[in-house]
N, C-alpha and C positions, 0 to 999 in steps of 0.2 A: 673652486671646490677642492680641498683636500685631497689626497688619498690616502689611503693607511697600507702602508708595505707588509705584503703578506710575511716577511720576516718576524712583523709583533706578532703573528699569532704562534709562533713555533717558543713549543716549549723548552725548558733547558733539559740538557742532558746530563742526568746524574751517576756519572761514570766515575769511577774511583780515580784518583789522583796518581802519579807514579808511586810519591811520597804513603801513600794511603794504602798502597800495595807493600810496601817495604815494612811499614809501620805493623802492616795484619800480618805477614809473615814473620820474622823479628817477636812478635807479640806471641805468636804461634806457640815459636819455637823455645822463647823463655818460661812461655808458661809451661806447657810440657815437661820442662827440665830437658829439654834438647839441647840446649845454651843452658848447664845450670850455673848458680851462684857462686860467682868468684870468676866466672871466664871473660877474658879480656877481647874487648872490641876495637875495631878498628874500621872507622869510617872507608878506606880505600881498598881495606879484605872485602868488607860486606857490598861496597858498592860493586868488585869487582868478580864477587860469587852470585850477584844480584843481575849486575850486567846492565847495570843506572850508573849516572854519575853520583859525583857525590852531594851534590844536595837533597836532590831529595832522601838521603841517607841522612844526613847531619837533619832535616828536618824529623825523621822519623826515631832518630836517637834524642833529641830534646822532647818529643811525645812520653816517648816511654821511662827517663827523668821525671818529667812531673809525675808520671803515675808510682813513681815509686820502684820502676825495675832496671833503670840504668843510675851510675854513679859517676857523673863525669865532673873533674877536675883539670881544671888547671894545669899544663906540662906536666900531666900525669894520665896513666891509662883510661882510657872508660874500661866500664868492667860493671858486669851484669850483679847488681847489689844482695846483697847475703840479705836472705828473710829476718825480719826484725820480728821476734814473738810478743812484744809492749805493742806493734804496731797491728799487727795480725789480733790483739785483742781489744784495741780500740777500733778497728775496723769492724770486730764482732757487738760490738758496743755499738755504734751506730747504725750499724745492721738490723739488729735488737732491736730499736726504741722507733726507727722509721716504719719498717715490715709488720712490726705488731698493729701499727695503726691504718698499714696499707690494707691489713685483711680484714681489720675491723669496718671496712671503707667498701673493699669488696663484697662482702656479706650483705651492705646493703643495695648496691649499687648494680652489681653482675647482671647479666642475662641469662637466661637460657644459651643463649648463640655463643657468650662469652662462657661459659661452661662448657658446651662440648668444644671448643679450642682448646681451651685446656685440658681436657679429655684426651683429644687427639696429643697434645704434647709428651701424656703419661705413658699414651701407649707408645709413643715412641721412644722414652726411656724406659721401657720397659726392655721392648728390644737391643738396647744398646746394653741394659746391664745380663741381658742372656747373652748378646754376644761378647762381653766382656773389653767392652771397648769404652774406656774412659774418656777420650778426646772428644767423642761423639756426647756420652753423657754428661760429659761439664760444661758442652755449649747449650742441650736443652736445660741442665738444671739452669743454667743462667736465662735461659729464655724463658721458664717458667717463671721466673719471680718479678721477672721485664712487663711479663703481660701482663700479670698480675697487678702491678704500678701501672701502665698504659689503660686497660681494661676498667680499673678505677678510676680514671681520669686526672691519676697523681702521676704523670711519667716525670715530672719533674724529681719525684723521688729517688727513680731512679737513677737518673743523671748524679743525683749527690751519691747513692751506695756506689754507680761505676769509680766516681773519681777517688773513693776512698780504701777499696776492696785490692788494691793491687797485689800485696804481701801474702793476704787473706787467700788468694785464689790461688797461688802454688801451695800453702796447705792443703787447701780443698782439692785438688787435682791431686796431691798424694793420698790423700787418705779415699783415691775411690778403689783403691789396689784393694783394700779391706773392706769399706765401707759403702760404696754405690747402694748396696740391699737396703739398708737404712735410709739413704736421703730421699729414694724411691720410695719407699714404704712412709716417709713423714710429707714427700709433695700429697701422697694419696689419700694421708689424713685432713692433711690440711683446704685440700679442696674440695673431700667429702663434707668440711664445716664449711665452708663458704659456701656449696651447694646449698645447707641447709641452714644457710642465715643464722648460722651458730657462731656468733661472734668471739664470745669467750673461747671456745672449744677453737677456734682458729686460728685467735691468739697465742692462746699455750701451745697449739700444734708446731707455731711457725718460733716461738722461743725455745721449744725443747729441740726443733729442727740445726738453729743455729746458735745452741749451747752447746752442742757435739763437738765443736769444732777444740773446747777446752778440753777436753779427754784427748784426743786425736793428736793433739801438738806434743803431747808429751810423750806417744809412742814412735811420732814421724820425726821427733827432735832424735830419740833415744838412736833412730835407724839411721839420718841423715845428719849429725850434727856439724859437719861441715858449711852445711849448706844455710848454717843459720848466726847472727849476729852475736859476736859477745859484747851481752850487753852487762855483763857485772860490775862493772865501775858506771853504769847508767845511773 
């Protein structure tokens, strides 16, 4: 007779990686503009203000490459990449045309139970934009559009806006210095129409939501142009 070793019943442990830590910190910090655009990295600074060696650094700087926030070449510097505004508005583009159809999705789909989560989410940006704390509101407005895709049992959507939004998300995080009241006030519309199975009304909510972002670039360009691509000869 067999026996089966109590070791298959244990489940795994889903503990963040060294690499997974350096990656969310690093990600943190670029997004913020604490690392803004143009400042130069160095695998054996970060590993050793990190206190990791340097792989799992050099793994969590090829992460943040594909996503579009590190620039690394060849016997030449890495260096945290200048916002591209072509890229920041195809990122708005496919933001657009997925989201319009995730709320059209949720409208019919939600729950009650999936409505007040997202209740609870508002009031928690609610909070963050009286405290005046943008770090805090740029992680629920991202959690509300997560659930939003999850809850409608599209999370695969979201998976394509995360890989694509990288550029996208250092506008968004500047313009909450003016604008948090606004993207508050459009999550609020927008989920007062998916409460009431108002599909159109929740469409147009969530594309006038993330059309803002085209007025926005050209006050954050005018304030930050440093920190942003020339793309003239593009």
């Amino acid at each position: 007779m067999s026996v089966t070793s109590p070791l298959r019943t244990l489940e795994p442990l889903n503990r963040p990686s060294v690499a997974d830590t350096v990656f969310d910190e690093l990600n943190r910090q670029i997004l913020s503009l604490e690392l803004p655009p143009g400042t130069k990295m160095s695998e054996v600074e970060v590993a050793k203000a990190l206190g990791v060696s340097r792989q799992p650094v050099r793994d969590a700087f090829y992460r943040l490459s594909k996503l579009g926030f590190l620039s690394i070449r060849p016997q030449r510097a890495t260096m945290v990449s200048q916002i591209s505004e072509t890229a920041v508005l195809q990122a708005r583009f496919i933001r657009n045309a997925i989201e319009a159809e995730t709320v059209r999705t949720a409208c019919r789909v939600l729950t009650p139970q999936d409505h007040a989560a997202l209740e609870r989410l508002i009031g928690q940006q609610s909070l963050a934009v009286d405290a005046r704390d943008p770090v805090s509101f740029h992680a629920l407005d991202d959690q509300f559009h997560k659930e939003i895709c999850e809850r409608a049992g599209l999370g695969f959507a979201w998976d394509i806006i995360r890989e694509n939004k990288a550029h996208m998300d250092r506008v968004r995080f500047l313009s909450l210095s003016f604008a948090s009241q606004d993207a508050f006030n459009d999550h609020v519309e927008v989920l007062d129409a998916i409460k009431a199975r108002d599909e159109e009304r929740a469409m147009q909510h969530m594309r006038l939501h993330l059309a803002r972002i085209k007025d926005q670039i050209v006050r954050i360009r005018a304030d930050h142009m440093r920190y942003f691509a020339d793309e003239t000869d593009a």
